[in-house]
Every structure is written in C-alpha cells, then in structure tokens.
N, C-alpha and C positions, 0 to 999 in steps of 0.2 A: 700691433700689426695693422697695417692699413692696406685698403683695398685698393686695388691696381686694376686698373680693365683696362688699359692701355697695349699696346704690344708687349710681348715680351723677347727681351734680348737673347742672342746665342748662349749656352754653354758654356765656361772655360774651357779649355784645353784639358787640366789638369784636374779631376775632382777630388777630393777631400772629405773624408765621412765623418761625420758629424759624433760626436764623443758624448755618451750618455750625461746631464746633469751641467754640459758645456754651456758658458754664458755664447749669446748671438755676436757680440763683438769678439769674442777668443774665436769662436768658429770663423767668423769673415778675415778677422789677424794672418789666420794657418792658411786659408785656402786663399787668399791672395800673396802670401810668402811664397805659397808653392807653383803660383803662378807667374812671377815676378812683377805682379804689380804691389803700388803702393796698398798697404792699408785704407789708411786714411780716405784715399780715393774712391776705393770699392767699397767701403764705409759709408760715406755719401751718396755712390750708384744705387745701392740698396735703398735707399732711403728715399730722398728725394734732392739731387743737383741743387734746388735752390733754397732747400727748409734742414743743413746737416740735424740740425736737434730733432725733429722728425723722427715717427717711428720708424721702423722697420716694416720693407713693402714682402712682406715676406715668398708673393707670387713672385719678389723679380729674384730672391735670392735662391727662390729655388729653382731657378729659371737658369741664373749664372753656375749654380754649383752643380746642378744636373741632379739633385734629392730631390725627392717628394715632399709636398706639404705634411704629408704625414708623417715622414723620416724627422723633417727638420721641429715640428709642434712635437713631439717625443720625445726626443734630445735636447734639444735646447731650452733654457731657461730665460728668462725675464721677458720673453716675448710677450707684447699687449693684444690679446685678444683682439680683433675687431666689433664695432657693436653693429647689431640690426637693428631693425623696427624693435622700437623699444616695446616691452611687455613686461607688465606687471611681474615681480619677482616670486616665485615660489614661496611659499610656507618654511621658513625657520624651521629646520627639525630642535628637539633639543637638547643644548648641548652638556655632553659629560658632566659638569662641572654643573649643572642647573639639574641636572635629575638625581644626581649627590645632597645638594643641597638638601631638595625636597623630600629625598631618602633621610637625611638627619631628622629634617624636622619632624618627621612622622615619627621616627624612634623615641627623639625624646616626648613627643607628646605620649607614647604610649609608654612608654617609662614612665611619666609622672601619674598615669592610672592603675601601676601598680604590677605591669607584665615584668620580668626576671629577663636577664638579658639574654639566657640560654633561649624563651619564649621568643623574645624579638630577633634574634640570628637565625631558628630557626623557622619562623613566620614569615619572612623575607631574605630566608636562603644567604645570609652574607656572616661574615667568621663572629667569633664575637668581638672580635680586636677594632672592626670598623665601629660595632656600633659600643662599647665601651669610648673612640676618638667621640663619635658623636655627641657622648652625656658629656666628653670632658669641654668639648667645644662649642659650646653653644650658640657662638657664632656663626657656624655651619665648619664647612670643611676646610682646610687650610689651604693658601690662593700655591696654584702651580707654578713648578721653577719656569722662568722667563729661560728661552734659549739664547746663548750670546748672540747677538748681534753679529752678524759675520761683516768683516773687512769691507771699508767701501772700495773704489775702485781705483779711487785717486792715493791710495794710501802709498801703494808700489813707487809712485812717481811724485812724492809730497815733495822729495829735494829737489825734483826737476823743474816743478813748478814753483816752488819757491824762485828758484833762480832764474827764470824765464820771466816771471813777474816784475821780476824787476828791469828786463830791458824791452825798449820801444817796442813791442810787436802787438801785431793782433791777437784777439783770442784764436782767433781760424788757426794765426801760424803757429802759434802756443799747441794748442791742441794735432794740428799735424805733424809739429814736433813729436809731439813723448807718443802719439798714434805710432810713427814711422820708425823713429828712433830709439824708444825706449818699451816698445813692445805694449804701450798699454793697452789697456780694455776699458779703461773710462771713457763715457761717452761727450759728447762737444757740451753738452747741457751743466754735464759734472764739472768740466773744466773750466767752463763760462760762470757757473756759482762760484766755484773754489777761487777764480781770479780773482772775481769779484770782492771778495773778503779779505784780499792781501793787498789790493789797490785803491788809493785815496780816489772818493768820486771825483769826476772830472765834468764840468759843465761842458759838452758838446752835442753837436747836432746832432738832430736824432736820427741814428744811423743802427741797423741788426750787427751784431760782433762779426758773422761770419763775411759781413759783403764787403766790409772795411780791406784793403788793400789782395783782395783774394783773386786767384789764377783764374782764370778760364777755365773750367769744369772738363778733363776728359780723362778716359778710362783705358 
C-alpha cells in the first residue's frame, strides 16, 4: 500500500464488495467488469499511471470503489502495508515450536535423573505420549508440515503467455492482454519476470518494459 495525499478521484458508478480472503487484483478485475472499464486500466489507476509494478494506492481504490479503508485492509489480501517512521521492532514472542523444544529438553534432562515418565507428564501437565516422543527424539521435536505452496498467479495464463512471448510485443501489451482478455490476476511484475525467462536477452537501450510502445494513460 502506498500513501496517497494527493486528491482523490470520484466513485465509480457501480460499487462492488469486496469478497472476504479476495486477492486486490481479482477485486479491481470485478469492479471494473462491472463498470465497463478495462482492467488493466483501472489496474494502473489504482496504482500509479507511470510505475504499473507499483503498489497499490489503496486511498485511491477506496476512493474509486466507494469502501472504506477498513472494508478493503479486511478483505483483501496481498496488500503491502505502508511503512512509517521506522521504530525499533517489538520483542520476538516465542514461538510454538522453540518452547516444545525447550519443553523436551528439560524432560529428558530430568529423565536422565531418574524421574518416571508418569512423574514428568504429571510435573508439567502434558500426556505421557509427548513426553515418551521426547526421550525417543532427542533431537528435539519433529520439524512441522510445510503448507503447499499455493498457485502463483501466472499459472492460469502459462499458455497464454507462452504464446504471447513469442510474438513482437511489449511486456505492457503482454500483460494488458491476458489482464483484459484472459481474466488474469497476475500482476505487471509477475508478467515482466515470467517473460523474462521465456525470452533470449536482447542488447537494447535502456528503456522500463511498460513505457516501450504504451497508450496514453486514461480511465
């Protein structure tokens, strides 16, 4: 989220509520569908006209869509915090998995002095099945399942961009393709990487992806 103190724009016409857990590009998708503008477009509005990779100006989208800062930080996901005056971070509480540890360690040390496991489950209140793992694992506790990785964004649209890489265009027009066309939610950055990796470098001027043959910005 990046901070905005500039004016802010009217309203759409057409508001759109914000769906609990919803990525900030699926929300900007629906509510400009349901306004008939492009994507892509109001993709950019949100953000910043001249920076699409940019975050999200979140005053201006709550501005266009007629929600509150509150409604949309609730609902939506991936949004980047803004940062303030930097200050020293809070104190590390600790975590699960480091006060387990030091839970073992203390069992088997008092298992090697001679306490009975009934003694150490009920001295520290835990079944005896934990602390029998404990003498069997001496290495401490076993590491937790890793959650899948969820779907990146560009997965939806890999054939589209395969096939798009390979003919003459910009990344800009790459990316307002499968935006407009193909419904996506991956954002200019994602597109701009992914192109990246399917096309042979090319020695040219140094020029940003999106300024290369791009429209006139309007909404």
């Amino acid at each position: 989220m990046t901070p905005d103190d500039g004016p802010l724009p009217p309203p759409l016409p057409i508001r759109v509520r914000p769906a609990a857990g919803e990525t900030a590009e699926s929300y900007i998708r629906r509510l400009a569908r349901a306004n008939h503008l492009r994507p892509s477009l109001l993709q950019v509005y949100v953000r910043n006209p001249d920076v699409p990779a940019g975050a999200i100006r979140l005053r201006r989208l709550a501005a266009v869509s007629g929600s509150t800062l509150t409604a949309l930080t609730r609902a939506l996901t991936g949004l980047t915090v803004a940062r303030g005056p930097h200050r020293p971070p809070p104190p590390l509480a600790e975590s699960q998995a480091a006060r387990k540890a030091r839970l073992f360690a203390v069992i088997r040390r008092e298992a090697g002095r001679g306490m009975s496991i009934r003694q150490i489950a009920s001295r520290h209140h835990v079944h005896r099945r934990m602390v029998r793992q404990a003498l069997d694992a001496p290495a401490g506790p076993p590491p937790r399942k890793q959650a899948t990785r969820a779907a990146r964004a560009i997965d939806p649209v890999r054939d589209a961009l395969d096939k798009l890489a390979d003919e003459p265009l910009t990344v800009w027009e790459i990316w307002t393709t499968v935006t407009d066309d193909h419904d996506s939610d991956a954002s200019y950055a994602a597109v701009r990487d992914y192109i990246r990796t399917r096309r042979p470098a090319r020695p040219t001027r140094r020029v940003r992806d999106h300024e290369a043959e791009r429209p006139p910005f309007r909404l």
